[in-house]
C-alpha positions in Angstrom: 109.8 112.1 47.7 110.1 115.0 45.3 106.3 115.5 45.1 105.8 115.4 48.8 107.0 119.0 49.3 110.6 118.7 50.0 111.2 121.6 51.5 112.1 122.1 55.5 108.4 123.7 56.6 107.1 120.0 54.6 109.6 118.3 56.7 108.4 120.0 59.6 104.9 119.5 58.6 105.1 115.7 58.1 107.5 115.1 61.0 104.7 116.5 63.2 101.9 114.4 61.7 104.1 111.3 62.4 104.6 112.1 66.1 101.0 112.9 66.5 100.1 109.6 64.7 102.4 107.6 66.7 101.2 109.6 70.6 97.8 108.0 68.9 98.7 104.7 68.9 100.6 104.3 71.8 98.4 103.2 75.2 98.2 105.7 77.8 100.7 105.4 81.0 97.8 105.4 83.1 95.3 102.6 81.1 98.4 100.4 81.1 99.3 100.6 84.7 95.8 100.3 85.8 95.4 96.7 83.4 99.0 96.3 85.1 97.2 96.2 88.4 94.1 94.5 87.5 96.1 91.8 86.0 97.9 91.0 89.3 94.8 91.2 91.2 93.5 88.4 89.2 96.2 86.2 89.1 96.3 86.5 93.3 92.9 85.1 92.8 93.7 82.8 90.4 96.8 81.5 92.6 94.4 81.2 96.1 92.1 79.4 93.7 94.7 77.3 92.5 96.0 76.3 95.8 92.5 75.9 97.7 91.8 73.2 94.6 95.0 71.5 94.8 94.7 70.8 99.1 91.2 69.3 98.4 92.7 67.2 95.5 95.1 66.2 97.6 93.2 65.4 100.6 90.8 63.3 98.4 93.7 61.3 96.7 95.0 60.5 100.2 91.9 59.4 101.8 91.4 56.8 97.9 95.0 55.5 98.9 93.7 54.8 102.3 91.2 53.2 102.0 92.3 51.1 98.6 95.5 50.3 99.9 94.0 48.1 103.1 95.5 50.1 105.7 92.5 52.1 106.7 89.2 50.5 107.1 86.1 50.9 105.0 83.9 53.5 106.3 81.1 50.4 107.1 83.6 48.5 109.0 84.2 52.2 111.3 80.4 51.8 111.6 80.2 48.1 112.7 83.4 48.3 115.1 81.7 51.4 117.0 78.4 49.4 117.0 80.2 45.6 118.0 82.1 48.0 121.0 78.7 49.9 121.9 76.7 46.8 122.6 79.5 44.9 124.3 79.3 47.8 126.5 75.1 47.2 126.8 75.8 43.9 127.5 78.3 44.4 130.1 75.6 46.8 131.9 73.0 44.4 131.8 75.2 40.7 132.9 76.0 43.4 136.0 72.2 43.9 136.5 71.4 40.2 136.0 73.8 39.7 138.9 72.6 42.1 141.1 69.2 40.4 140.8 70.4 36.9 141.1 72.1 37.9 144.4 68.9 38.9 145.6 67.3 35.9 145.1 
C-alpha cells in the first residue's frame, strides 16, 4: 500500500478508476430489460407450444385407450357396420321393387 501513492489525490485517483471499472462491467439498464422482455416473449411461445403438444398427446392417448380397451370399435369394424347398414338399405329398396313388379303380374 505504501508504494501505491498513499496520499488523498492517489485515493481519489484510484477510487475513480474502480468506479469506472466497475460502470464497465455492469450490463446496461436498457440491454437488460430488453433480454428481460425478449425472454418472456419466448417463454409465451414456449408455453402455447407446450400446451398445443400436450392436447394432441392427450387426444392420441385417449383415442389408444379406446380403441385397446374394447369399448370403441376398430376403425374397420366403423367401416363394415356403415357398409352391412348401407346395403340392408339397398336391399330393402329393391325387395319393394320386386314387389311392385310381382303385383303387376
Amino acid at each position: 500500500m505504501l508504494d501505491q501513492d498513499p496520499t488523498c489525490a492517489g485515493y481519489r485517483r484510484r477510487f475513480a478508476d474502480r468506479r469506472r471499472n466497475l460502470a464497465l462491467l455492469s450490463p446496461k439498464a436498457t440491454s437488460t430489460q430488453t433480454d428481460l422482455a425478449n425472454a418472456l416473449e419466448r417463454t409465451k411461445r414456449l408455453s402455447s407450444r407446450v400446451r398445443q403438444l400436450e392436447k394432441r398427446l392427450s387426444a392420441m392417448l385417449g383415442e389408444t385407450a379406446w380403441t385397446e380397451s374394447g369399448l370403441g370399435a376398430a376403425a374397420d369394424i366403423d367401416q363394415l357396420q356403415q357398409r352391412i347398414a348401407m346395403l340392408n338399405q339397398e336391399l330393402a329398396a329393391t325387395r319393394g321393387q320386386l314387389d311392385e313388379r310381382t303385383e303387376e303380374l
